[in-house]
C-alpha positions in Angstrom: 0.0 0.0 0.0 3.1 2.1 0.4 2.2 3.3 3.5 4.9 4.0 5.7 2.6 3.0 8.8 1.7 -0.3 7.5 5.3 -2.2 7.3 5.6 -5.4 6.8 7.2 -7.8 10.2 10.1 -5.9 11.0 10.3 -3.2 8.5 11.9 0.5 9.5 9.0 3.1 9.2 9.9 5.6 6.8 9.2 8.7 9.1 10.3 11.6 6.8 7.6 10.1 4.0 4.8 10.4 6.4 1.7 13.2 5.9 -1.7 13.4 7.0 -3.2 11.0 4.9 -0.8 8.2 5.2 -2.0 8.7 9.0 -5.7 8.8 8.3 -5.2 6.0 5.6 -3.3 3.9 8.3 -6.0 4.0 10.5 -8.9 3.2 8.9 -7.0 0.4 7.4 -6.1 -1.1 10.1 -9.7 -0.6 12.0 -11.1 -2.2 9.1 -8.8 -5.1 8.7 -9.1 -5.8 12.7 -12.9 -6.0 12.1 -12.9 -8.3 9.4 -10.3 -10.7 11.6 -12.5 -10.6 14.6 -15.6 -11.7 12.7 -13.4 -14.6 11.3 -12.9 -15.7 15.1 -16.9 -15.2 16.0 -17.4 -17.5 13.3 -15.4 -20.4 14.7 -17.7 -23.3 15.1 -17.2 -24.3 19.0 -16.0 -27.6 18.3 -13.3 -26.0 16.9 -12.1 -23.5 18.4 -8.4 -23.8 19.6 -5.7 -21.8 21.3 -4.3 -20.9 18.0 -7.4 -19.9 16.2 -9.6 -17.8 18.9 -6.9 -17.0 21.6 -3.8 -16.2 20.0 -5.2 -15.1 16.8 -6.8 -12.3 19.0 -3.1 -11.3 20.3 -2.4 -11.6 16.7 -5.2 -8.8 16.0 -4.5 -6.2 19.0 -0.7 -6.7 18.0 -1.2 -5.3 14.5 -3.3 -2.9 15.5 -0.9 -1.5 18.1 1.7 -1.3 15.7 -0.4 1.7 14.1 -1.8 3.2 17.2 1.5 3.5 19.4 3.1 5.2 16.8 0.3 7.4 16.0 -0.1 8.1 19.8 3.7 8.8 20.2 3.8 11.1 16.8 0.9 13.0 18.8 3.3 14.4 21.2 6.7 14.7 19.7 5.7 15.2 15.4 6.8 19.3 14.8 4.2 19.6 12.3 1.1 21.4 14.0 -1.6 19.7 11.3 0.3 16.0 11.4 0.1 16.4 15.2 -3.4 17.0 15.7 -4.1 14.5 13.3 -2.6 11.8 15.4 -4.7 13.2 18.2 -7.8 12.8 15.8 -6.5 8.9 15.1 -5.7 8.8 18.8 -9.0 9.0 19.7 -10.1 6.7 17.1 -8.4 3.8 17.9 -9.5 4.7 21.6 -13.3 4.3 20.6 -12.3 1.4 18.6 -10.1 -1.0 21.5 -13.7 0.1 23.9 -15.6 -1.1 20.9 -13.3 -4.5 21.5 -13.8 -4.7 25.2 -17.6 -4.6 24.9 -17.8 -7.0 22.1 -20.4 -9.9 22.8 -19.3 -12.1 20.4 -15.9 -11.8 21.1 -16.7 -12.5 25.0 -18.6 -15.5 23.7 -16.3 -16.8 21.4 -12.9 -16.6 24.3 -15.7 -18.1 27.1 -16.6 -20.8 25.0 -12.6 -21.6 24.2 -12.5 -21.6 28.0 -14.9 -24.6 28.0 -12.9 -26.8 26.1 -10.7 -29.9 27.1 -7.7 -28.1 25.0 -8.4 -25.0 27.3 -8.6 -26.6 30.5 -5.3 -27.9 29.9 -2.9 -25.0 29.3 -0.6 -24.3 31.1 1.7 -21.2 31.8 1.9 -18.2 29.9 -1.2 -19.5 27.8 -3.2 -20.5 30.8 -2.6 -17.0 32.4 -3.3 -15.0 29.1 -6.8 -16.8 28.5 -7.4 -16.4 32.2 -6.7 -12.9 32.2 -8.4 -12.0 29.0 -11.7 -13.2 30.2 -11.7 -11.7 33.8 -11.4 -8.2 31.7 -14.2 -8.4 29.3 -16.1 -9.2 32.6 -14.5 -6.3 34.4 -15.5 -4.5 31.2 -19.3 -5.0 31.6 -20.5 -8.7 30.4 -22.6 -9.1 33.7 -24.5 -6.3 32.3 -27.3 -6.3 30.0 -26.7 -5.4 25.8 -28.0 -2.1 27.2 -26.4 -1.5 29.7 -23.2 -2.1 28.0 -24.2 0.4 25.5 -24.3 2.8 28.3 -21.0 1.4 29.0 -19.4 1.9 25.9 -20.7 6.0 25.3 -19.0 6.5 29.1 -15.7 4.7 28.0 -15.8 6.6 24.6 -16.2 10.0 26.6 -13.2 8.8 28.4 -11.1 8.1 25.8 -11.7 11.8 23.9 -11.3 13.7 27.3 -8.1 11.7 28.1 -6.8 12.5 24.9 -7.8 16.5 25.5 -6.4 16.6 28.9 -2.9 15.6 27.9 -3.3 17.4 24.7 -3.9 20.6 26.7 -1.0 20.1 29.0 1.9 19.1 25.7 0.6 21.7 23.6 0.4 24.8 26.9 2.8 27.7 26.9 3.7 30.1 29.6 6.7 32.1 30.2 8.6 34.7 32.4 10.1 37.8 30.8 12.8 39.2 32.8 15.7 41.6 33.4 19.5 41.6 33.9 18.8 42.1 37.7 16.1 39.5 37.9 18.1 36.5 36.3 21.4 36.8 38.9 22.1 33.6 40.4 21.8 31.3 36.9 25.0 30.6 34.8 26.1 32.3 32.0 25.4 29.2 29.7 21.8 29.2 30.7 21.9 33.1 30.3 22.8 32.6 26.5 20.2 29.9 25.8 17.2 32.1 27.6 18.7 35.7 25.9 15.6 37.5 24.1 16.6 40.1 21.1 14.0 42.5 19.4 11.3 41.2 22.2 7.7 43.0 21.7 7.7 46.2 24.0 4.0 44.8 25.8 6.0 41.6 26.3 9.5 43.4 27.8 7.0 45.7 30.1 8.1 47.4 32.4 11.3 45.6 33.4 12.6 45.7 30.0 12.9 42.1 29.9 15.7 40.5 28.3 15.7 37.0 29.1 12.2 34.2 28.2 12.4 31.4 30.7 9.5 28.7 29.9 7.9 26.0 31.6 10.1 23.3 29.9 12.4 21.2 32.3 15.9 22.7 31.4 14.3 26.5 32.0 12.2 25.9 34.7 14.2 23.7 37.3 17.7 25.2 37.1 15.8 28.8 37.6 14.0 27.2 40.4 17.4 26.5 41.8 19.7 29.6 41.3 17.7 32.5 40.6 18.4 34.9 43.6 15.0 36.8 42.8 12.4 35.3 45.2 9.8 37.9 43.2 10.9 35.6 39.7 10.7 32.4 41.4 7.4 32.7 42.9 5.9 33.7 39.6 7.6 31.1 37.5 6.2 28.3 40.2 2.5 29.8 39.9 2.9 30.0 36.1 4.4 26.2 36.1 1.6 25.0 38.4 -1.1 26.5 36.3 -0.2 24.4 33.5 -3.4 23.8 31.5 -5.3 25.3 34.2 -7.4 27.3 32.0 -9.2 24.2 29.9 -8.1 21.3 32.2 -10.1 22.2 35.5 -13.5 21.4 33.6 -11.6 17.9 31.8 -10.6 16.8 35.0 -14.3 16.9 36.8 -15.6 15.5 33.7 -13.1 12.8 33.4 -13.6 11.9 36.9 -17.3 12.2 36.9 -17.3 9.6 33.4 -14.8 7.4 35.6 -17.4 7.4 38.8 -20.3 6.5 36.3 -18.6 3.9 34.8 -17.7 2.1 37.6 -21.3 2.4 39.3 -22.5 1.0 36.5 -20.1 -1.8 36.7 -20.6 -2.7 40.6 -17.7 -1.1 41.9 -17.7 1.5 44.8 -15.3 3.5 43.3 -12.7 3.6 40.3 -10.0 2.9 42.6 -11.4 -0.4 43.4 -12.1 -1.0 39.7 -8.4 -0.4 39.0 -6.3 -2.1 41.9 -8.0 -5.1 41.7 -5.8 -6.8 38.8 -2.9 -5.2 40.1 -0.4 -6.2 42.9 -1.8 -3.9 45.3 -5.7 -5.7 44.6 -7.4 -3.3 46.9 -7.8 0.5 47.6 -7.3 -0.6 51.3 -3.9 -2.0 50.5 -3.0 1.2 48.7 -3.8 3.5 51.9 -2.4 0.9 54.2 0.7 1.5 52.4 0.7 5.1 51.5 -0.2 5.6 55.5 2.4 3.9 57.1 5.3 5.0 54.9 4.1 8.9 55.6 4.1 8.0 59.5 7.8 6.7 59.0 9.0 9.7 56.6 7.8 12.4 58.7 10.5 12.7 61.1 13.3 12.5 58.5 11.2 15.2 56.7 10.5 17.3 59.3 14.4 16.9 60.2 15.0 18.1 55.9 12.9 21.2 56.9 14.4 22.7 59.8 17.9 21.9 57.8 16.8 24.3 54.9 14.9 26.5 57.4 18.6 27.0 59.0 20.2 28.1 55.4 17.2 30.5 55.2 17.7 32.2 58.2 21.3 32.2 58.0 21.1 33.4 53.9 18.4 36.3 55.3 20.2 36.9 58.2 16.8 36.7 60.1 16.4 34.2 62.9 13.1 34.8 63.3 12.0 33.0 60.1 9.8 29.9 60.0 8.3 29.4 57.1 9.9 27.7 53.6 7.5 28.4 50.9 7.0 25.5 47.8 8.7 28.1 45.4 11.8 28.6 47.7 12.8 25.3 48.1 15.2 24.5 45.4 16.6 27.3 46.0 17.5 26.7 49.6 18.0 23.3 49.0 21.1 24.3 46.3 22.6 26.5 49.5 22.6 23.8 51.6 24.3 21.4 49.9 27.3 23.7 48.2 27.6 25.0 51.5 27.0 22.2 54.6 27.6 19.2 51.8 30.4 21.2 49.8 28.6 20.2 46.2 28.0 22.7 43.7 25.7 20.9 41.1 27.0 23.8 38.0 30.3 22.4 39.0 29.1 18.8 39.1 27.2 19.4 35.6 30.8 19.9 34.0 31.2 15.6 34.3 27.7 15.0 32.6 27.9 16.2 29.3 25.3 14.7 27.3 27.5 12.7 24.7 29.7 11.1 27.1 26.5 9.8 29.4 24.8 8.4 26.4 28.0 6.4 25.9 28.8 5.3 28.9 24.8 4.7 29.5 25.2 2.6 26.5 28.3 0.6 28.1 26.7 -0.2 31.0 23.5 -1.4 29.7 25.6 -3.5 27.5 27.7 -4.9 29.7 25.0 -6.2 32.3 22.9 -7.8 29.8 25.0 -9.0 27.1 24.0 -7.2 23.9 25.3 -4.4 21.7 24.0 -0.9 20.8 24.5 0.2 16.8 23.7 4.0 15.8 22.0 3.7 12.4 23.3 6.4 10.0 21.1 9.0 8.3 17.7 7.4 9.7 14.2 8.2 8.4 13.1 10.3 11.4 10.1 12.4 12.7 12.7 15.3 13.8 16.6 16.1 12.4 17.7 16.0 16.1 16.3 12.2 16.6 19.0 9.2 16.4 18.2 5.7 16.2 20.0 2.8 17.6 19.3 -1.1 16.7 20.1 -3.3 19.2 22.2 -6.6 18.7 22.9 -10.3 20.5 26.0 -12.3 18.9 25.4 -9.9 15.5 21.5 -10.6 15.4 19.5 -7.7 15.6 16.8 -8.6 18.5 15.6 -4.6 18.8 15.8 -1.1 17.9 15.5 2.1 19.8 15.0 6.3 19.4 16.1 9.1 21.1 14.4 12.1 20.8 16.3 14.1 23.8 16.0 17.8 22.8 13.4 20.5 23.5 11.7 21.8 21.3 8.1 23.8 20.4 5.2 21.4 20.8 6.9 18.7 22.2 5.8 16.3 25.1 7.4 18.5 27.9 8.8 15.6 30.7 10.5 12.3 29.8 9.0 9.1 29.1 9.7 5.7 27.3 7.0 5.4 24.3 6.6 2.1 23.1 6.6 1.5 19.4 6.2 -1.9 18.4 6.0 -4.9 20.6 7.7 -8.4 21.1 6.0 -11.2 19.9 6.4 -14.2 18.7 5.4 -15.0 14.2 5.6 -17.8 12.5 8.6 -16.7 10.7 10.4 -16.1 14.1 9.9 -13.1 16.6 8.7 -9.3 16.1 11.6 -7.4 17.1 10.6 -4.7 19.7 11.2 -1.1 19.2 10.4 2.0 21.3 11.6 5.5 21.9 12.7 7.6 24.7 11.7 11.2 24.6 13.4 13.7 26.7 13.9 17.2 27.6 17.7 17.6 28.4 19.7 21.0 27.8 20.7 21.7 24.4 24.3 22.3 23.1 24.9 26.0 22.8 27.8 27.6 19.9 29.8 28.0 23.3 29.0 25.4 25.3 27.9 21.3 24.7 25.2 20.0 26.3 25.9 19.7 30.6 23.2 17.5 32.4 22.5 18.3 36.1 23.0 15.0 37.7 19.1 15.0 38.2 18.8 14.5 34.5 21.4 12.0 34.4 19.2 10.2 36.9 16.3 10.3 34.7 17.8 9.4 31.8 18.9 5.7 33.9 15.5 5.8 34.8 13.6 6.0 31.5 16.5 3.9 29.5 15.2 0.8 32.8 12.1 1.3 31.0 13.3 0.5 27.4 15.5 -2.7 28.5 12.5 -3.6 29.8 10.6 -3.2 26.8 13.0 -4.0 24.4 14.6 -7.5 25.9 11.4 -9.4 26.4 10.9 -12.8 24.8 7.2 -13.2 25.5 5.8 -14.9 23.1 2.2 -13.1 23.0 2.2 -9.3 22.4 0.0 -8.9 25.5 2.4 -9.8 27.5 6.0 -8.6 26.7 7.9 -5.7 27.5 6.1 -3.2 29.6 2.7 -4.7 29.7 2.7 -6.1 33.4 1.0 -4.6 36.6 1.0 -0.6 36.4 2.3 -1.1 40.0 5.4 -3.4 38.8 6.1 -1.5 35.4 8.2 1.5 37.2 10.6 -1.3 39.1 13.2 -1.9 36.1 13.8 1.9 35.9 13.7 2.5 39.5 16.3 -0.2 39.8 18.6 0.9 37.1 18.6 4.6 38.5 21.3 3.0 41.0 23.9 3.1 38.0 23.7 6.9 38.1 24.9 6.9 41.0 27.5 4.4 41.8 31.2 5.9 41.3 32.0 2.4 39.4 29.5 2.9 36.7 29.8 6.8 36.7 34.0 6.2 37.0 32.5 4.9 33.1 31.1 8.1 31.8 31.8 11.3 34.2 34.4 13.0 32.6 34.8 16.9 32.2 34.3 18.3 29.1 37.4 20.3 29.5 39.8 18.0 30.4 38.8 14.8 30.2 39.3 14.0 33.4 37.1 11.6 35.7 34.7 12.3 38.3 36.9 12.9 41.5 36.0 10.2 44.3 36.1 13.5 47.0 33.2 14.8 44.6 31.5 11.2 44.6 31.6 11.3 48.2 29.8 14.8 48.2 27.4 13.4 46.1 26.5 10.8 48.7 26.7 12.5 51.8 24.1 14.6 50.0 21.9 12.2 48.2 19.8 11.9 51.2 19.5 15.4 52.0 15.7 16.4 51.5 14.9 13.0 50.9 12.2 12.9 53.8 10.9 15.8 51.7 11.0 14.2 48.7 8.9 11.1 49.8 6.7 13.1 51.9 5.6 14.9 48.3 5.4 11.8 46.3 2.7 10.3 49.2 1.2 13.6 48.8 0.7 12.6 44.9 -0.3 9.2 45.1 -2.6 10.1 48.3 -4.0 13.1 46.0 -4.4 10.1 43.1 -6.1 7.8 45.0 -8.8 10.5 47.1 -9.6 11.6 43.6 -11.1 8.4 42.8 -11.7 6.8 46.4 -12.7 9.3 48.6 -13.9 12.2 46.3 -17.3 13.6 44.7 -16.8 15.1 41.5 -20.1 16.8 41.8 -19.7 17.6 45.4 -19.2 21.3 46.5 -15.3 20.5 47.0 -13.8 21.9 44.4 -10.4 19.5 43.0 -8.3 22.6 43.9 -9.3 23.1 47.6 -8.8 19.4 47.6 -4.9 19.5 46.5 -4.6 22.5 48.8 -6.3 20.4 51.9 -4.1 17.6 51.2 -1.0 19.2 50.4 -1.2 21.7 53.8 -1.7 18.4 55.5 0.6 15.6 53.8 3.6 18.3 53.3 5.5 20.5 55.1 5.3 23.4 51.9 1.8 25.6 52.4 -0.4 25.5 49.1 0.8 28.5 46.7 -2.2 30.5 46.5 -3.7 31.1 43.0 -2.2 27.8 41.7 -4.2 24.5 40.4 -1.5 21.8 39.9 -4.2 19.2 39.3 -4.7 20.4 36.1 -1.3 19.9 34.4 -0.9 16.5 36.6 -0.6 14.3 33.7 -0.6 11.2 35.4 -4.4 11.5 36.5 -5.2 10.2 33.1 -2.3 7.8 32.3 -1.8 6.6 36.1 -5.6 7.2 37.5 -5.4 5.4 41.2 -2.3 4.3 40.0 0.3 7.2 40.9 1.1 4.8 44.2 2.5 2.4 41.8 6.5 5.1 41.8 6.8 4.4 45.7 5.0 1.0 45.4 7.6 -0.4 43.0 10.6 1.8 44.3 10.3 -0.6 47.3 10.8 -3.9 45.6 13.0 -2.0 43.3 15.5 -0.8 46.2 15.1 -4.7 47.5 16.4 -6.3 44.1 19.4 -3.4 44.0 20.5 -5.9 46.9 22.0 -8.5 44.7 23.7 -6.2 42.9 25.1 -4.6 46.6 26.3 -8.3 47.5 27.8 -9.4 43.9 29.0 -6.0 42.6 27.3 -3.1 40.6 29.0 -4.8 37.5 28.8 -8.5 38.0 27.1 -9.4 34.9 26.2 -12.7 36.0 23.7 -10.5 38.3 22.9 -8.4 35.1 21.9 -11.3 33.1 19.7 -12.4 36.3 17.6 -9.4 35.9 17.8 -10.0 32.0 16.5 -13.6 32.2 14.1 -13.8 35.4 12.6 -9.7 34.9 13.1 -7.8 32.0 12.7 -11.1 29.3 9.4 -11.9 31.1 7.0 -9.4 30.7 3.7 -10.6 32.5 4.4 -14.1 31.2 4.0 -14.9 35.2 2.4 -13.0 38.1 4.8 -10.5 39.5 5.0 -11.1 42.7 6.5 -14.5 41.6 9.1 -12.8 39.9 10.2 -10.6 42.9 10.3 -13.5 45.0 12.0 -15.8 42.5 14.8 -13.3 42.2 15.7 -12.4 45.6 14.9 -16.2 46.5 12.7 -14.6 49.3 9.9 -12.7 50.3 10.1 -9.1 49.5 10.6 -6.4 52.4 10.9 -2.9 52.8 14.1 -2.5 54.7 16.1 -1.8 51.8 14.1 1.4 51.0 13.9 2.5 54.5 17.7 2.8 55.1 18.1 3.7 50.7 16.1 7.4 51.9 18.4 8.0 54.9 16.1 6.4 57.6 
């Protein structure tokens, strides 16, 4: 069809081909074809029906159509053109009207039930056993003890869900908000950040008053290292209430819609709420669990917390010269927080930055990943890609190619703001051997200047060993059905193989690999490591206490909360977050709104912590054995990352720690 979209098994999309009808063409193709294969399986006479022919066949189906749809989805967020952009929103929401259409099917349910009846069925075992298991226990979380009508009224609730999900990230990717300011107001921030923010020939209504000079955005590289150095308390404050209005003047209304669709929904379905809806297939299985959790972690943070506060409330005094001073607001916290540790911890993190710069992490990233886990990581040369700044890797075992990956690690106008894995095409295996998986990782780092190559603050470093967890993950699976490789396991297991591998960022072994200055070429010096330690735990109580105060937000939205109630979803973060941390609510502000993960992580957001602790367990093995032993590596290869959701994961965790889990590891990993 000469569609770059519709590629033949294991065929490189040709991304600088694509246009807005190849997209629209794609789709309805590919809609079209999955209807026509799904009426071949209702049409199955029961006799004989087999594994192959209902079960697998559907993975078959989902699998081709999600090779259209992720790619559509990702091209949503990071494609420069405005009108191929929106398009893929358009699609997006297509194919989200068309997998409810799935999950309400009656003659789908029918036909995967009556497979369940049969002798073949009741003998599987495995992988098989758990995938027709599972498959069934959805449709009927999806509505098939309802009547036809009722399921109707299902169907135009899930459908409103899937546009409004689609708007409310739309909103936040596509927002922009900025601070002008002066020579005076940007002292504090280094010159290399000066350069990239300078303004020439700004409109005179947008310079004002202060004759602004300098355009800091909302964008990770301008916002957080202003958050840190700016010396202008005024700037700072503004920048936070700008940042934490992301969206807020369309997403307010989304969000009480979304969650009033979502409490609907789940009525109709038997469900108290949506959080009980959504724990109960994941490891957690209850909301109860989830508050049990969330509860007695916040009792054991608080100390160390409240012991982070009166540490920054110190450097305040000490910075005013005022003694009398007792409050830290949100938007001065960074700030403080960058005192204390070049001062009481000696680091400087500008000084640090000079051993991260960009190239030199991606390689020795690359060496380390390589090492563990046995394989080998080729740039491709002049790739077909969606932006000039994009590179694209394959990855190879003993010279066979068993993946491929993106990185799209640049700002720019438009683009998905934060950092994420996006996966692309899935593992699975064909007749003619096995789909090789590819995905991207998008990311917002700083920029190479004329003067200056790209410097990550370690922070960003960190990140960047957390998202690349998620695409080993993806990438070295060997499930055999798409359903089940790579990332699709329990929302509250999927961030444990990039929590773990966030360890390697900061281990002076591994970083011995990569942290070099981009002067002299010489490596990270252990006395800095050793700063770098003493203060990894600074704030940490801080840290947690504000992630509880995310995943408690999370969860009250759909446990505890009425959408229709007279609490408005602003008073409630401000409620919570006067109560859970030790920062007062910034007045004027509605984070809710640009809080992404309400849509992609609804009652899920617990899942960070959740998995951090197992996560912090597993890094044990690599404690006792040695951050490089690649025997350990190709543990975490084999018994983790390779399976998927091929078994429960619980059973993993326990099978490698040959244990049961526990959350000491975590405890002492924050400092406590």
């Amino acid at each position: 069809m000469n569609n770059p979209l519709l590629t033949d098994n294991n065929q490189i999309i040709d991304f600088n081909r694509l246009s807005k009808k190849h997209i629209n063409n794609a789709t309805s193709y590919i809609i079209e074809r999955s209807k026509e294969n799904l009426s071949k399986i209702y049409k199955i006479d029961h006799d004989e029906r087999t594994f192959e022919n209902t079960v697998r066949f559907l993975d078959d189906i989902f699998n081709d159509l999600m090779k259209v749809s992720e790619i559509v989805s990702l091209l949503a967020y990071v494609h420069p053109d405005d009108d191929i952009r929106n398009n893929c929103l358009e699609c997006t929401a297509e194919f989200g009207k068309f997998f409810n259409e799935i999950s309400l099917s009656e003659n789908l349910y029918k036909a995967v039930k009556n497979y369940s009846e049969t002798p073949e069925a009741k003998n599987l075992h495995g992988p098989n056993k758990k995938y027709l298991k599972e498959t069934i226990e959805e449709f009927e979380r999806n509505g098939f003890a309802l009547s036809k009508e009722k399921r109707e009224e299902l169907k135009i609730y899930k459908d409103k869900l899937s546009d409004l999900g689609i708007q409310f990230d739309s909103n936040i990717s596509s927002y922009e908000d900025f601070l002008i300011i002066n020579e005076d107001q940007i002292e504090g921030l280094p010159e290399d950040y000066k350069k990239s923010h300078l303004q020439d020939n700004l409109p005179a209504q947008q310079a004002g008053e202060a004759g602004g000079t300098y355009k800091i955005g909302l964008d990770y590289p301008s916002y957080i290292p202003f958050m840190k150095y700016s010396k202008s308390d005024e700037c700072r404050k503004e920048l936070a209430r700008k940042y934490k209005n992301t969206a807020a003047d369309k997403n307010l209304d989304v969000l009480k819609q979304i969650l009033i669709e979502r409490e609907k929904m789940v009525k109709l379905l038997g469900y108290k709420t949506f959080a009980e809806y959504r724990t109960e297939d994941r490891m957690a299985r209850n909301p109860e669990n989830v508050w049990n959790f969330e509860n007695k972690l916040k009792e054991k943070v608080r100390l160390k917390a409240e012991k982070d506060y009166q540490e920054l409330l110190e450097i305040k005094q000490e910075y005013l010269g005022d003694k009398s001073i007792q409050t830290i607001e949100s938007w001065e916290s960074m700030f403080y927080n960058n005192i204390l540790l070049k001062e009481k911890y000696e680091l400087d993190n500008q000084k640090l930055k000079e051993y991260f710069q960009v190239g030199y992490v991606i390689d020795g990233l690359f060496r380390i990943a390589q090492h563990l886990y046995g394989v080998k990581f080729e740039e491709v040369v002049n790739p077909s890609v969606w932006n000039d700044d994009v590179r694209f890797f394959e990855v190879k075992e003993e010279n066979r190619l068993i993946a491929r990956f993106y990185l799209d690690l640049y700002p720019r106008k438009n683009k998905y703001n934060h950092a994420a894995m996006f996966g692309m095409t899935t593992g699975k295996k064909l007749n003619n051997g096995y789909q090789i998986p590819t995905a991207s990782l998008v990311c917002n780092f700083p920029k190479a200047t004329e003067e200056m190559p790209a410097l990550m603050l370690h922070n960003d470093v960190v990140t960047f060993f957390h998202e690349f967890g998620h695409l080993m993950h993806d990438l070295l699976t060997k499930a055999e059905l798409a359903s089940q490789a790579g990332t699709n396991v329990a929302r509250d297991f999927v961030e444990m193989p990039s929590q773990i591998f966030e360890n390697w960022a900061w281990d002076y072994e591994s970083l011995s690999l990569f942290a070099k200055h981009y002067k002299t070429g010489e490596v990270l010096p252990k006395e800095l490591h050793d700063k770098m330690i003493a203060a990894r735990n600074v704030g940490s109580g801080l840290h947690v206490l504000q992630q509880i105060f995310y995943g408690t937000l999370d969860m009250t939205f759909h446990d505890k909360f009425d959408p229709n109630g007279e609490k408005t979803t602003t008073e409630l973060v401000e409620e919570l977050q006067n109560e859970i941390t030790l920062y007062k609510f910034q007045e004027g502000t509605h984070f809710e709104a640009g809080f992404g993960h309400l849509n992609g992580y609804a009652a899920g957001y617990y899942s960070y912590l959740w998995a951090l602790v197992f996560a912090e367990d597993m890094f044990f093995e690599f404690k006792e054995h040695g951050i490089m032993d690649q025997e350990t590596g190709m543990k975490l290869r084999k018994l983790v990352l390779e399976r998927g959701s091929t078994i429960e994961e619980m059973e993993i965790v326990k099978q490698f720690l040959g244990r049961e889990p526990n959350e000491e590891a975590f405890i002492k990993s924050i400092g406590l």
